[in-house]
N, CA, C and O atoms as a MOPAC input file, in Angstrom:
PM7 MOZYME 1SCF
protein

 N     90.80600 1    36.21000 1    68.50700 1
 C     91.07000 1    36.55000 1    69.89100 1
 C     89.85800 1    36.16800 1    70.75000 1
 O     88.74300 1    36.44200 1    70.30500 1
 N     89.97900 1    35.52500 1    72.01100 1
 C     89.05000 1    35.39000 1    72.75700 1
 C     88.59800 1    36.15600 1    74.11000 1
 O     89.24300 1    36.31500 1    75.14600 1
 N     87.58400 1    36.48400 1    73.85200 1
 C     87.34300 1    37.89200 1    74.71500 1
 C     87.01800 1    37.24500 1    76.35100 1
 O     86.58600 1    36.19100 1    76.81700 1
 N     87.45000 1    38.40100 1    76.80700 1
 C     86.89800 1    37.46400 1    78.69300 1
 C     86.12400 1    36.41400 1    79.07700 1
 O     86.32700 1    35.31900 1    79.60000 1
 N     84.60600 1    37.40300 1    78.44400 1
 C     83.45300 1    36.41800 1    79.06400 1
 C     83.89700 1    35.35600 1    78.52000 1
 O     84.27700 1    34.47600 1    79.29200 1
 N     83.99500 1    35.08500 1    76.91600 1
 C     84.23300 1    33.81000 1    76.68000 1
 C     84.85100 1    33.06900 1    76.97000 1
 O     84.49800 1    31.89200 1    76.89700 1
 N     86.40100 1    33.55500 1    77.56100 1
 C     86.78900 1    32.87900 1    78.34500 1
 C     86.67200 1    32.19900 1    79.67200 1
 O     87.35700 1    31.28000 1    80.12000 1
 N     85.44100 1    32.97800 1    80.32900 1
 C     84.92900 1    32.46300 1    81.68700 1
 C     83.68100 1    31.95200 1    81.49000 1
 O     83.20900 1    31.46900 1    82.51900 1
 N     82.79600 1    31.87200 1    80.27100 1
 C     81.73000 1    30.50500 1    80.24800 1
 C     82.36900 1    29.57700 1    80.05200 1
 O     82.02100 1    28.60800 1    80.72700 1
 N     83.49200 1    29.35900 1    79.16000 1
 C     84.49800 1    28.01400 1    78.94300 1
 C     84.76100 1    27.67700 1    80.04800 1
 O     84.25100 1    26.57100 1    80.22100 1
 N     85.43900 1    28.10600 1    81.18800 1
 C     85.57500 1    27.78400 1    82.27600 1
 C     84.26700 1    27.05200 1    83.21900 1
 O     84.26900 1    26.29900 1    84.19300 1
 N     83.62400 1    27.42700 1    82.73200 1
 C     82.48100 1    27.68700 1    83.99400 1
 C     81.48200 1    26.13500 1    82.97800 1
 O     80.63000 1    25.45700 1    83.55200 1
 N     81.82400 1    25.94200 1    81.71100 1
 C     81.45100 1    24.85000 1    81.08000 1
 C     82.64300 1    23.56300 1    81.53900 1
 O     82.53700 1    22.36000 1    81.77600 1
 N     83.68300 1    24.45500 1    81.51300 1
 C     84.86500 1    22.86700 1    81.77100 1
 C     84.90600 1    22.31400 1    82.78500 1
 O     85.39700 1    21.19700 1    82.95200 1
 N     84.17100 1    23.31100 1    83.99900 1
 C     84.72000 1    22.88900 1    85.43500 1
 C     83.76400 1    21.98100 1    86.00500 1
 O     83.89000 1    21.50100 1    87.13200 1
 N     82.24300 1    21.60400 1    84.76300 1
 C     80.97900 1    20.81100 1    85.17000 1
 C     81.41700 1    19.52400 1    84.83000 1
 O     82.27000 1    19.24700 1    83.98700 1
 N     80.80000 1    18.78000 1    85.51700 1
 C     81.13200 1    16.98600 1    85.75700 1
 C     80.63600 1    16.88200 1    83.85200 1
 O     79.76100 1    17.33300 1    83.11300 1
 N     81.98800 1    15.88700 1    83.76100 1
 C     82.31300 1    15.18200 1    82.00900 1
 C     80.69600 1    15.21000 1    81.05800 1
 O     80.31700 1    15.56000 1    79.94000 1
 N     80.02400 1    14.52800 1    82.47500 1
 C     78.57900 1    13.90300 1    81.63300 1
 C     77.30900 1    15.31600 1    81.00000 1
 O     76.21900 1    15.21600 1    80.43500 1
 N     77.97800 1    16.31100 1    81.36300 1
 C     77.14900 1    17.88100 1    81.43300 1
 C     77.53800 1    18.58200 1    80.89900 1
 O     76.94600 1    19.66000 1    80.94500 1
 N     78.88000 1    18.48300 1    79.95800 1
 C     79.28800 1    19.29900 1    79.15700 1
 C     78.96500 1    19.63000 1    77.75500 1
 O     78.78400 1    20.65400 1    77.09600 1
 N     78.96300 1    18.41900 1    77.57400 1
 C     78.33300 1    18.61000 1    76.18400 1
 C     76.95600 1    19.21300 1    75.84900 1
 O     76.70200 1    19.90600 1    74.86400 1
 N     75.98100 1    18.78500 1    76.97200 1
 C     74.87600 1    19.49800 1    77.12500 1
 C     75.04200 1    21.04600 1    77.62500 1
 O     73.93800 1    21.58900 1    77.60600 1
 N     75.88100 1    21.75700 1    77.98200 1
 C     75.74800 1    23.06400 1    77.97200 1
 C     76.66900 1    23.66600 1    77.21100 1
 O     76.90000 1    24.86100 1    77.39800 1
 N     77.40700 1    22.88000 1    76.14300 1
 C     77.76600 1    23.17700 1    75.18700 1
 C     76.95400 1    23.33900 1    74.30400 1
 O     77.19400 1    24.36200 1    73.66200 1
 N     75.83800 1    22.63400 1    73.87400 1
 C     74.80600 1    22.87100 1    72.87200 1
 C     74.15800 1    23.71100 1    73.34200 1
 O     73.92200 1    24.53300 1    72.45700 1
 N     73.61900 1    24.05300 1    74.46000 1
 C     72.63600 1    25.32500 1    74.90500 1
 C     73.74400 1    26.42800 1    74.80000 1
 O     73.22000 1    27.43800 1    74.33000 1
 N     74.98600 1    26.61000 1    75.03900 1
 C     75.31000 1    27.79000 1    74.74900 1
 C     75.72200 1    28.32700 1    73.26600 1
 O     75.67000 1    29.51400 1    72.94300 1
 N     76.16400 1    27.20100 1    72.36800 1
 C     75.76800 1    26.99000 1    70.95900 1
 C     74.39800 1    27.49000 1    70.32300 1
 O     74.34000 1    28.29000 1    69.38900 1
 N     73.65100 1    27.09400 1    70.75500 1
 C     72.01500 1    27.45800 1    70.26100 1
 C     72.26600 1    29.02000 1    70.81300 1
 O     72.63100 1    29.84600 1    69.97600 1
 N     72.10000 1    29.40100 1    72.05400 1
 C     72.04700 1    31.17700 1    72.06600 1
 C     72.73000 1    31.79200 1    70.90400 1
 O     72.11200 1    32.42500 1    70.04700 1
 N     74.32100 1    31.55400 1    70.87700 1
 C     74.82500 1    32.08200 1    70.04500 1
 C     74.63700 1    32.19400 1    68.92900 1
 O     74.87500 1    33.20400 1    68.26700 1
 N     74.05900 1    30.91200 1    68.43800 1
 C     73.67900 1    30.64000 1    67.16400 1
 C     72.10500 1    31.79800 1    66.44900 1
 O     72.03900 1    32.45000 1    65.40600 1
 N     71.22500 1    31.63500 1    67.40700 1
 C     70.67200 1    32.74600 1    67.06700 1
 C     70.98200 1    34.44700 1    67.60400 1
 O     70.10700 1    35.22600 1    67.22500 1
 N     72.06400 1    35.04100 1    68.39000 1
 C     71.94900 1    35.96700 1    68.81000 1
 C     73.84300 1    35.96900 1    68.90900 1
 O     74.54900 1    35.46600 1    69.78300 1
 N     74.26600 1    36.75100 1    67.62900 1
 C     76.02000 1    35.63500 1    67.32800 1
 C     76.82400 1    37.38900 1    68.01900 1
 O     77.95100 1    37.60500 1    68.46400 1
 N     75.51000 1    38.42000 1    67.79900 1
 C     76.17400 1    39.70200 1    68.60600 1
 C     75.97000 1    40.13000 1    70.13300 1
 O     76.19500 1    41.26100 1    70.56500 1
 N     75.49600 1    39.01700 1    70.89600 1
 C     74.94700 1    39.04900 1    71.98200 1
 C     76.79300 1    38.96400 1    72.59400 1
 O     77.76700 1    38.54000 1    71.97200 1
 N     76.73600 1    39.46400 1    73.81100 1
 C     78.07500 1    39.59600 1    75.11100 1
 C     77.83200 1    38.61900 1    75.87000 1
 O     76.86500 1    38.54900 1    76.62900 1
 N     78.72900 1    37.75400 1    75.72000 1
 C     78.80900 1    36.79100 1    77.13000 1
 C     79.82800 1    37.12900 1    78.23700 1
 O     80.98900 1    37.43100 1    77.95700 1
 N     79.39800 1    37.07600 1    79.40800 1
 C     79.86300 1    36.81200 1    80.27600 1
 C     79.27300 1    36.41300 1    81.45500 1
 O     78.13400 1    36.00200 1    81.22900 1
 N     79.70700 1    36.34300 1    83.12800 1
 C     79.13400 1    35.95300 1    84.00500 1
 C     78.60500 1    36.58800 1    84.90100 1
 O     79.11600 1    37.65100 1    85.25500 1
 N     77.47800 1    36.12100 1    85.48800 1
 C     76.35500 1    37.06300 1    85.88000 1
 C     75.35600 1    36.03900 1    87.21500 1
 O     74.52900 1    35.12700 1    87.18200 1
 N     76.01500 1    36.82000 1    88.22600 1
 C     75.31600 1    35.51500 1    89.54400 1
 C     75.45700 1    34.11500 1    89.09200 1
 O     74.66200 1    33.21000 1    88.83800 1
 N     76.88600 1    34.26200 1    89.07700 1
 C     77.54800 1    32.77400 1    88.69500 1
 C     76.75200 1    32.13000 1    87.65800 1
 O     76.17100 1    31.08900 1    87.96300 1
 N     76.64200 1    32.58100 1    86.51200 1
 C     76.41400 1    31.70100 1    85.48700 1
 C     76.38100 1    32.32900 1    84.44900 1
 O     76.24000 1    33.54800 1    84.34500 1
 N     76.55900 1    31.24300 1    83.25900 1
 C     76.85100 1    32.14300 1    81.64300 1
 C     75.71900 1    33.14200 1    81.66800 1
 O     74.72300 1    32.87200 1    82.33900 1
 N     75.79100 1    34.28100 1    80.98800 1
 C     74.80700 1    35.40500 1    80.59200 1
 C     75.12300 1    35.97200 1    79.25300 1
 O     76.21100 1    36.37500 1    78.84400 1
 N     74.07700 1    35.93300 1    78.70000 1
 C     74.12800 1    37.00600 1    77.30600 1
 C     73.13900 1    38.76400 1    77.47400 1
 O     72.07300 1    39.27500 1    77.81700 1
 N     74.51000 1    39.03600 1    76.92200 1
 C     73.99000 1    40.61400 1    76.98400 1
 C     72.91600 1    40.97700 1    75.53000 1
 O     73.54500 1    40.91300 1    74.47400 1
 N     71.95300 1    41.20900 1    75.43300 1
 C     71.78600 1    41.33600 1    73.82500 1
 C     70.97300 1    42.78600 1    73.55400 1
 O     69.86900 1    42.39800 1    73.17400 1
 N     70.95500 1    44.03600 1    73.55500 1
 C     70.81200 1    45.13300 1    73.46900 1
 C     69.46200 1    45.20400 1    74.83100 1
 O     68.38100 1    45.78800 1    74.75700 1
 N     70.06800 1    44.31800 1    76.09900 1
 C     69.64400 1    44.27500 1    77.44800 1
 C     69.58500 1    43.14000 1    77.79200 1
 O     69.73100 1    42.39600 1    76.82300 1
 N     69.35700 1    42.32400 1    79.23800 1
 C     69.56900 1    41.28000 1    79.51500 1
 C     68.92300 1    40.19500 1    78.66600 1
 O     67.70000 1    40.33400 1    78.65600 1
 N     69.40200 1    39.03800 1    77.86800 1
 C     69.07800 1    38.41300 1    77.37300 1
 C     68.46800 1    37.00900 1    77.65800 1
 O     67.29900 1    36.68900 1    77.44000 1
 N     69.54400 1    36.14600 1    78.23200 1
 C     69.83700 1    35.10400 1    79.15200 1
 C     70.52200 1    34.38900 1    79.87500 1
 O     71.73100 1    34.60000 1    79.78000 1
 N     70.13400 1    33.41300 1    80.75200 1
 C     71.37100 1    33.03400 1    81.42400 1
 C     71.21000 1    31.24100 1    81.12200 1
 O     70.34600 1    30.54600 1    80.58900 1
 N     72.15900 1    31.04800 1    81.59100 1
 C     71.86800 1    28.91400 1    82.07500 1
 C     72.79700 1    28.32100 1    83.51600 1
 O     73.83100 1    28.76900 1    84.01100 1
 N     72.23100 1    27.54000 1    83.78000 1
 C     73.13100 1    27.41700 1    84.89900 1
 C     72.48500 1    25.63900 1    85.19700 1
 O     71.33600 1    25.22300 1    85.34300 1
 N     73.74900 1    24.97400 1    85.19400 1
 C     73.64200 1    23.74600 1    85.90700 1
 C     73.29200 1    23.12000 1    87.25000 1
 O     73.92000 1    23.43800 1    88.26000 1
 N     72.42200 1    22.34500 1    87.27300 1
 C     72.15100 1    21.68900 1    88.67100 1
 C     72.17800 1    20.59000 1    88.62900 1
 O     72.32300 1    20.13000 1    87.49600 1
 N     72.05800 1    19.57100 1    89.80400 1
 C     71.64300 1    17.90400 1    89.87500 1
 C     71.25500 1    17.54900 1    88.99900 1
 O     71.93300 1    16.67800 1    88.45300 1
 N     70.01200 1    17.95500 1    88.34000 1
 C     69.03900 1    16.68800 1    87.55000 1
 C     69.09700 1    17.47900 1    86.09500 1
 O     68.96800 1    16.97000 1    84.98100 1
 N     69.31600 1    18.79800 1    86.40800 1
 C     68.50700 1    20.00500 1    85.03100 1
 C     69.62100 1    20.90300 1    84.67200 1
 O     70.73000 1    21.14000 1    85.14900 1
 N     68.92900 1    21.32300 1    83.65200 1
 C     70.36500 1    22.56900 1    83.10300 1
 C     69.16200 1    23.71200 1    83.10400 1
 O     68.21500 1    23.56900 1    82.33100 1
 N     69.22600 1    24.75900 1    83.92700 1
 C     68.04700 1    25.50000 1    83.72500 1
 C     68.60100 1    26.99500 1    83.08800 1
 O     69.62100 1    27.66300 1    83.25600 1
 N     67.36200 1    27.14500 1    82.26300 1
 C     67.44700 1    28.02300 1    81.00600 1
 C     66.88700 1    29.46300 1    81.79100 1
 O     65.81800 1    29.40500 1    82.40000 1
 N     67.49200 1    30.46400 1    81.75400 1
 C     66.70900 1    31.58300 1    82.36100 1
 C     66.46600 1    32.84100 1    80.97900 1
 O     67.41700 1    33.21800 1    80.29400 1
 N     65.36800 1    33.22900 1    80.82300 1
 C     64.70500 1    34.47200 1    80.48200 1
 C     63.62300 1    35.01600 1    80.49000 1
 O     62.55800 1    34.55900 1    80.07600 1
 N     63.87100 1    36.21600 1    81.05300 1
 C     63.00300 1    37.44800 1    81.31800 1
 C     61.33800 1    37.09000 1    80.51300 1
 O     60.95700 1    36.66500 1    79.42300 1
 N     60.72600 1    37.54500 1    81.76300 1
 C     59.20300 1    37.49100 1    81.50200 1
 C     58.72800 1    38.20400 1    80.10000 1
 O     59.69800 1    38.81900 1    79.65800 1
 N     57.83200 1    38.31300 1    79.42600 1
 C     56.61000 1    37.48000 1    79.65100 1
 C     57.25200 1    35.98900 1    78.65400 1
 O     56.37100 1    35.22200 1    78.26300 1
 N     58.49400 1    35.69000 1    78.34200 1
 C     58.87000 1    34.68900 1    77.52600 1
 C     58.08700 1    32.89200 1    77.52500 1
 O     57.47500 1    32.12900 1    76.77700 1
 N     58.59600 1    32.96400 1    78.80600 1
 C     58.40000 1    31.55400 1    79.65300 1
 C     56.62900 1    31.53100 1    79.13800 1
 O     56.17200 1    30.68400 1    78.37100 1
 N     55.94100 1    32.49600 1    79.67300 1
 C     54.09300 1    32.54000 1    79.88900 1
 C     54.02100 1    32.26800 1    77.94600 1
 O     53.78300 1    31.12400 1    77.55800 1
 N     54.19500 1    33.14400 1    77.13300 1
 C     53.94200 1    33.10200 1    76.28100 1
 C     54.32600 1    31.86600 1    75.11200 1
 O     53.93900 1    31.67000 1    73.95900 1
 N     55.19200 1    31.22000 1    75.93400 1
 C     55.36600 1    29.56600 1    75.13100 1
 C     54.98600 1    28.96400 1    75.86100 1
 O     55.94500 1    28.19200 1    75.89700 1
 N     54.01900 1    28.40800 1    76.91800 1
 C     53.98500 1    27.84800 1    77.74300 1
 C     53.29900 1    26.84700 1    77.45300 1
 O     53.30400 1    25.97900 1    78.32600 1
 N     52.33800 1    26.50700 1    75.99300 1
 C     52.29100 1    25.74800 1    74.70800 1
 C     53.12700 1    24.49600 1    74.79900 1
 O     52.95700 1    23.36700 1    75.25800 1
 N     54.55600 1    25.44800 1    73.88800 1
 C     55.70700 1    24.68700 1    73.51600 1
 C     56.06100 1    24.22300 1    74.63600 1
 O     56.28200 1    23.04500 1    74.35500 1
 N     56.34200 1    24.39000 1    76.10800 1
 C     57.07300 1    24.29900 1    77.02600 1
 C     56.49400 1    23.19700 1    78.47400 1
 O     56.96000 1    22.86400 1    79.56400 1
 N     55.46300 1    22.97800 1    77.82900 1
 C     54.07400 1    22.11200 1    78.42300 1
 C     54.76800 1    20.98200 1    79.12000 1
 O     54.37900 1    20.63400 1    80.23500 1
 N     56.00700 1    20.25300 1    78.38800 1
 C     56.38500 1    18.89300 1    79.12100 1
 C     57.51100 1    19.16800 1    80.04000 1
 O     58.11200 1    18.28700 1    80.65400 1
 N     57.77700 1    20.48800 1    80.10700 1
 C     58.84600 1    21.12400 1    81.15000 1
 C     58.41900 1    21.50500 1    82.26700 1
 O     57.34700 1    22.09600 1    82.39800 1
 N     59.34300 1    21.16400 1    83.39200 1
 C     59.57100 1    22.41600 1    84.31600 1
 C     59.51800 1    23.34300 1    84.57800 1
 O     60.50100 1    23.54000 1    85.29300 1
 N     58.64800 1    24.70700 1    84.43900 1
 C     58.97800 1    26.02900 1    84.33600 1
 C     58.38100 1    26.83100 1    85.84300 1
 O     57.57300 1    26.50700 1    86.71300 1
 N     59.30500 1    28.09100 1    85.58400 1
 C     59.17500 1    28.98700 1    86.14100 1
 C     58.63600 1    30.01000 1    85.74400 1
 O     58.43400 1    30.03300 1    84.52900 1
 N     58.25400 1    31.06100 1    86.43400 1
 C     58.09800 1    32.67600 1    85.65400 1
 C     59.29900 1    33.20300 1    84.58700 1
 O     59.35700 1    33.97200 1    83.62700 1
 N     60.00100 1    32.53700 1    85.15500 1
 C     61.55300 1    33.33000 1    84.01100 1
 C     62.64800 1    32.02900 1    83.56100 1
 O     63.65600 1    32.20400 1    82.87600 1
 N     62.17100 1    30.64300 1    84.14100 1
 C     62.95300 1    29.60000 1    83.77100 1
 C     62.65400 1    27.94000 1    83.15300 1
 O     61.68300 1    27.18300 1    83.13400 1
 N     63.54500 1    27.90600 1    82.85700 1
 C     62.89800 1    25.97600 1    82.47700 1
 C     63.99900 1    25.53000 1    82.74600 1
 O     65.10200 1    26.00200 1    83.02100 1
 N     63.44300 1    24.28300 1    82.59900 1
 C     64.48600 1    23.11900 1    83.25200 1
 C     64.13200 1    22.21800 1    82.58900 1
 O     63.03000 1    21.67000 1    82.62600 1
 N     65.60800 1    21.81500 1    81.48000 1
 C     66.18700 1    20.74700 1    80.90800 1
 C     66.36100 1    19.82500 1    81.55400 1
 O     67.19900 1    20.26500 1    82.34100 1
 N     66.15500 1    18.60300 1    81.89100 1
 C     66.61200 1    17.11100 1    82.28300 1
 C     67.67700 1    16.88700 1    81.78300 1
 O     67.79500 1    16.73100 1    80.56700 1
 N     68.83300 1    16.81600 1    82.75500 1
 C     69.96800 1    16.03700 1    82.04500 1
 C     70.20300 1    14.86700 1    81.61900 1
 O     71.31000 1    14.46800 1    81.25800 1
 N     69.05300 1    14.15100 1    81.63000 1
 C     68.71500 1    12.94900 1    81.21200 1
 C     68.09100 1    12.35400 1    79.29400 1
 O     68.04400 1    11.27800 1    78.69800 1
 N     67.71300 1    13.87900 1    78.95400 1
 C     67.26300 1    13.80400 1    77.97200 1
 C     67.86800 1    14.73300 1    77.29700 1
 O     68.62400 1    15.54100 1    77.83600 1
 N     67.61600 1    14.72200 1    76.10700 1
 C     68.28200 1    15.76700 1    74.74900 1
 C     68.21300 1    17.48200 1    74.73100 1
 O     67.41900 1    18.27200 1    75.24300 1
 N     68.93100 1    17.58900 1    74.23800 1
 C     69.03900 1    19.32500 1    74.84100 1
 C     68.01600 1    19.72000 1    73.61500 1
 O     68.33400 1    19.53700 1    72.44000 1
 N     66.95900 1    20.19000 1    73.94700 1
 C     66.17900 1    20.73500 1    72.89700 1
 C     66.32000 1    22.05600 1    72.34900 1
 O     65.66300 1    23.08700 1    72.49300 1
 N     67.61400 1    21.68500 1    71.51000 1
 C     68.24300 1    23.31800 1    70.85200 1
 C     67.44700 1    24.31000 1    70.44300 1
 O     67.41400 1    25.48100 1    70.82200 1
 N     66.43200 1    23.42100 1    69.16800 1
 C     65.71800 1    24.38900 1    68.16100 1
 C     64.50000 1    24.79500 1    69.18800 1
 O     63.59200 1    25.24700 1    68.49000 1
 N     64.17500 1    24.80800 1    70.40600 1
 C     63.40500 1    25.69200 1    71.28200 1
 C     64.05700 1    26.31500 1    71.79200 1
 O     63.69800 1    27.49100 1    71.84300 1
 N     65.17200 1    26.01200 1    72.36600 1
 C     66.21300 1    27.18500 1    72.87000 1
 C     66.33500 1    28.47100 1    72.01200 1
 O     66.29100 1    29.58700 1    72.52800 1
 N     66.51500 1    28.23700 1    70.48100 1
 C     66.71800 1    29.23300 1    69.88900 1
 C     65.65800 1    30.12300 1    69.52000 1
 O     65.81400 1    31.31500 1    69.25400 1
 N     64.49400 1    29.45200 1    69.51400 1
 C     62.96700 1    29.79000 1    69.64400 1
 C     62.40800 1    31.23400 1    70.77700 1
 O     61.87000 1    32.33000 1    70.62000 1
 N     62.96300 1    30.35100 1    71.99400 1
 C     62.85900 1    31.33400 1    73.09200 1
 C     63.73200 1    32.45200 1    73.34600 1
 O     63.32500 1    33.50000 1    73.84900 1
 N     65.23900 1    32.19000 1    72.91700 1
 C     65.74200 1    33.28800 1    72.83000 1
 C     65.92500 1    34.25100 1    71.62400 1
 O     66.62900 1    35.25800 1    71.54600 1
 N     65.13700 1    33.70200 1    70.74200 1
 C     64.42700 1    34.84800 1    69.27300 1
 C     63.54300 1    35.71200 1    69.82400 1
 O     63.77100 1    36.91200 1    69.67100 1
 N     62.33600 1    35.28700 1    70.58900 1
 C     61.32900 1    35.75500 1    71.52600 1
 C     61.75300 1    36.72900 1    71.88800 1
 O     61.56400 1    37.80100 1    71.31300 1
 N     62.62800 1    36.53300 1    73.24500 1
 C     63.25600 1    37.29100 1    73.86700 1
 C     64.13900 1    38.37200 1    73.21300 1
 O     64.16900 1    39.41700 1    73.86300 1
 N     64.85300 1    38.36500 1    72.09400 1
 C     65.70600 1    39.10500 1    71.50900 1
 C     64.33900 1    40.12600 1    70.77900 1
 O     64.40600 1    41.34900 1    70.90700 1
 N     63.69400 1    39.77800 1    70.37400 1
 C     62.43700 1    40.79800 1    69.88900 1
 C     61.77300 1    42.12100 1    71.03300 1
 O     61.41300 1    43.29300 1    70.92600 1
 N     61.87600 1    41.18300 1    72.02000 1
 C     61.32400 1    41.98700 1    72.74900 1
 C     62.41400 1    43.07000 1    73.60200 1
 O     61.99600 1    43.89800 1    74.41200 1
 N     63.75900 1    42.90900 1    73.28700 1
 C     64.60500 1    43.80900 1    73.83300 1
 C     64.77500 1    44.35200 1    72.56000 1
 O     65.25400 1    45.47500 1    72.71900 1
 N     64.61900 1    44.11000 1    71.37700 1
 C     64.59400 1    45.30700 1    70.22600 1
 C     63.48000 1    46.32200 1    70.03200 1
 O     63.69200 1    47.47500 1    69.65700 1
 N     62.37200 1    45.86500 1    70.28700 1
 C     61.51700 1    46.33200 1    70.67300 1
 C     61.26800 1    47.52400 1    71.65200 1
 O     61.13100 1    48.62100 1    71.10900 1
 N     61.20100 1    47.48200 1    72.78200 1
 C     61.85500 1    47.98300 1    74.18000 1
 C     62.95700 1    48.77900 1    74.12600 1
 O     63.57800 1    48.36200 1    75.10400 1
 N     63.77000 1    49.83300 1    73.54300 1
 C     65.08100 1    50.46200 1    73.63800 1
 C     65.11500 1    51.40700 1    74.70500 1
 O     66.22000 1    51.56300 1    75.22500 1
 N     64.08500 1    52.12600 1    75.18900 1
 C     63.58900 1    52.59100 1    76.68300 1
 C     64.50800 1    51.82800 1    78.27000 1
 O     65.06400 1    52.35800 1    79.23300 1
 N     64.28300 1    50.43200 1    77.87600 1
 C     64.47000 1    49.63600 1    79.04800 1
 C     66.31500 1    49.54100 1    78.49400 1
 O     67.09600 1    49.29000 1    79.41200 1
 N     66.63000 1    49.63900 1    77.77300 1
 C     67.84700 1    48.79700 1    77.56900 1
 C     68.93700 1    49.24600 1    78.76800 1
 O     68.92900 1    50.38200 1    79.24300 1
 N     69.91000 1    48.16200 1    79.20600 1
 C     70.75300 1    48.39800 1    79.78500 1
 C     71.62800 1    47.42900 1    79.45300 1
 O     71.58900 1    46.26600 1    79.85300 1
 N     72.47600 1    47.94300 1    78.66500 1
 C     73.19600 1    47.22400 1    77.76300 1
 C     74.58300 1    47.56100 1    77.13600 1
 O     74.82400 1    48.74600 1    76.90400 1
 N     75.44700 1    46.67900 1    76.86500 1
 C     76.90000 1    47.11300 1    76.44600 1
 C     77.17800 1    46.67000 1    75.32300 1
 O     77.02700 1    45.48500 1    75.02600 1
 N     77.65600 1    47.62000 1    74.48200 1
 C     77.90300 1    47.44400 1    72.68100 1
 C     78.63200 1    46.26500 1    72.54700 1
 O     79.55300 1    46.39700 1    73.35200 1
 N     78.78200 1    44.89500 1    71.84000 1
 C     79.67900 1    43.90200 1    71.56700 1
 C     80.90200 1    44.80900 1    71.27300 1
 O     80.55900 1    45.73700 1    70.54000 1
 N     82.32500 1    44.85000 1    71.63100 1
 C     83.33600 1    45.61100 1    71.15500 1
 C     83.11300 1    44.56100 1    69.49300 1
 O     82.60600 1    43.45000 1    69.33800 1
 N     83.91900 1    45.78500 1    68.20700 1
 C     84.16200 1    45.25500 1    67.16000 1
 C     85.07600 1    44.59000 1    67.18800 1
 O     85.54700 1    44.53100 1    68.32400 1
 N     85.71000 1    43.90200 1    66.31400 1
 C     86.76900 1    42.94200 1    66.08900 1
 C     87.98100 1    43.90400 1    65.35700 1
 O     89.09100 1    43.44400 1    65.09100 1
 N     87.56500 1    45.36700 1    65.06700 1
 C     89.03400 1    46.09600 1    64.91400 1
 C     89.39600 1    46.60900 1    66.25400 1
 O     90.47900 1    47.18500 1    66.36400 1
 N     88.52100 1    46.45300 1    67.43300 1
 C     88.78400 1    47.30400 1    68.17900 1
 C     89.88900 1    46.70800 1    68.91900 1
 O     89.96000 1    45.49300 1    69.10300 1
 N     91.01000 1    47.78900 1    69.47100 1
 C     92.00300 1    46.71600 1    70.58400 1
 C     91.25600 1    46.39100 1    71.69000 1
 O     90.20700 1    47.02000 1    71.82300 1
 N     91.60100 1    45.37200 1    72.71000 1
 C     90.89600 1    45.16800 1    73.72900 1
 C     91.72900 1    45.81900 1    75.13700 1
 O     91.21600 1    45.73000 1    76.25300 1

């Protein structure tokens, strides 16, 4: 069964020009892939993962697919993240170049630590189980 959100990042992936899909198909692949109990849905117009508190978001533009998560993430790879674009809470993929998954999943491991960590801050909604009705 496919649950809402997922049904409205699909959307919100199908409705981007042909040449951009596939690239935010792999970035939303990579979240999931490391964080497979995280909640998707949409959040100031763009995919969001819930993961025991805000996790991340992505959202397409002109040139970039930009990756959003919560501070201190971005500062603390900023190493790895050296040939990017960044923000306090974002980077920016070139749609010109390769979606660099295995940092995606990097940063949102980061990030998933630090909301396990943190249970104080959480504001967050249980993944429903898969017996549950919807």
């Amino acid at each position: 069964m496919v649950e809402r959100g997922q049904e409205d990042v699909e959307a919100y992936i199908s409705s981007a020009p042909s040449i951009a899909r596939d690239k935010l198909r792999k970035v939303r692949a990579a979240i999931l892939e490391v964080a497979p109990d995280a909640i998707e849905s949409i959040s100031y117009g763009m995919p969001y993962y819930d993961y025991k508190g805000r996790l991340a978001w992505f959202a397409l533009f002109k040139t970039h697919i930009g990756l959003y998560l919560r501070p201190p993430v971005i500062e603390e790879h900023k190493n790895d993240l050296a040939r990017y674009t960044t923000t306090k809470s974002a980077v920016h993929i070139p749609l010109d170049e390769e979606v660099p998954t295995t940092l995606i999943k990097k940063l949102v491991k980061a990030r998933m630590l630090i909301n396990e960590a943190h249970p104080e801050k959480r504001r967050y909604r249980e993944k429903p189980s898969k017996d549950q009705d919807a």
